[in-house]
Every structure is written in structure tokens, then in C-alpha cells.
Legacy VTK file of the C-alpha trace (Angstrom):
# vtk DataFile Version 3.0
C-alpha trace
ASCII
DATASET POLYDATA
POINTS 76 float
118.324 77.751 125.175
114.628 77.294 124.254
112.434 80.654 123.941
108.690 80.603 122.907
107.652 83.548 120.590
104.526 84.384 119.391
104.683 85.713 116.213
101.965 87.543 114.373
100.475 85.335 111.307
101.447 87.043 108.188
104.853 87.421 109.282
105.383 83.673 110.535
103.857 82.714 106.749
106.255 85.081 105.544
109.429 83.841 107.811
108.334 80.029 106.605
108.257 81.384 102.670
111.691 83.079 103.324
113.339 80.065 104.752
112.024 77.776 102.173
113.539 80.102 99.193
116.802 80.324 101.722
116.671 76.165 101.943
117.065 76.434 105.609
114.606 76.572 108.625
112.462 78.930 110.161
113.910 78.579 113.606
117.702 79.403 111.790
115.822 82.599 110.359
114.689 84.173 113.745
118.039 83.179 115.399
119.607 85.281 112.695
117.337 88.033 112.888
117.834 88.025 116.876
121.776 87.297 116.520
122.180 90.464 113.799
119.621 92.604 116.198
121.717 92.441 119.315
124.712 93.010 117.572
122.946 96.156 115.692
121.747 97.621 119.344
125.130 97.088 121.090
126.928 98.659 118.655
124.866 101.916 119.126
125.266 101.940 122.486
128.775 101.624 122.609
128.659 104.504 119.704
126.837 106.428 122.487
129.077 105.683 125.201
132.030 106.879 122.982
129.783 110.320 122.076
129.380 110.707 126.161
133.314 110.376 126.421
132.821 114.161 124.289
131.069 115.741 126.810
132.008 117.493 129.647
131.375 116.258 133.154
128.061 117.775 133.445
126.448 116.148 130.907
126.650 119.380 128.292
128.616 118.887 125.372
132.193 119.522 124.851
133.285 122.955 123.013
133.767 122.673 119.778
136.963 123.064 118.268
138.622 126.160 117.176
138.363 125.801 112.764
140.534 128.132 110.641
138.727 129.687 107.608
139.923 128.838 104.522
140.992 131.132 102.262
138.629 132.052 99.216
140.537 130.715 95.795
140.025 134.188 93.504
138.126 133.448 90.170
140.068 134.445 87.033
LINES 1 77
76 0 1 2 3 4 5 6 7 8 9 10 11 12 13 14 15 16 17 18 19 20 21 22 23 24 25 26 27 28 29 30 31 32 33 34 35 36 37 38 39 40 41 42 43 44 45 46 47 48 49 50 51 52 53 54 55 56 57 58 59 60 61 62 63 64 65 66 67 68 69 70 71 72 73 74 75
């Protein structure tokens, strides 16, 4: 699928330098960068879907859970 981006000018010299060191294209560079993006951003959502499975149905957030103290080690 062909999408048209405008890209500011220092960072289109910059993606061109990049992908010449790399020995690949410019276009493989932004697919990357869009490709690594979109998995980035779905995996925090589905972290915050997991986090709203914690709450309770109101919205507010679960109680925590009951922790024992530990016991203090004595000091010789």
C-alpha cells in the first residue's frame, strides 16, 4: 500500500544518511520505524487492558492484597 509522508528536512537527510551506512533504502527505514511503532503502541494497550482486568467494575482499582510483615533478622 502506497502512503505519502512529508517528512521534515533534517530528518529525511538524516533517514537517507542512516540507510546508506545500513546499505538499504530509505523507504525500508520508515517501514521499520512504522512496523516497530505499531507493535510498541499495541503492546501498551493490551498492557492496559490487562491493568483494567485489576480493577473493580467501577473503574476504581482493585484492593490490594493482604502482605504479611516479615520478621526483623536480630543483629548479633
Amino acid at each position: 500500500m502506497a502512503v505519502s509522508v512529508k517528512l521534515d528536512v533534517d530528518i529525511d537527510r538524516r533517514l537517507r544518511v542512516l540507510a546508506r551506512e545500513k546499505s538499504c533504502s530509505h523507504h525500508y527505514m520508515m517501514c521499520e520505524a512504522i512496523r516497530r511503532f505499531v507493535e510498541e503502541e499495541e503492546a501498551r494497550l493490551s498492557e492496559g487492558k490487562h491493568e483494567a482486568v485489576a480493577r473493580n467494575g467501577d473503574g476504581s482499582p482493585a484492593p490490594e492484597r493482604a502482605v504479611r510483615p516479615q520478621p526483623q533478622r536480630q543483629t548479633a
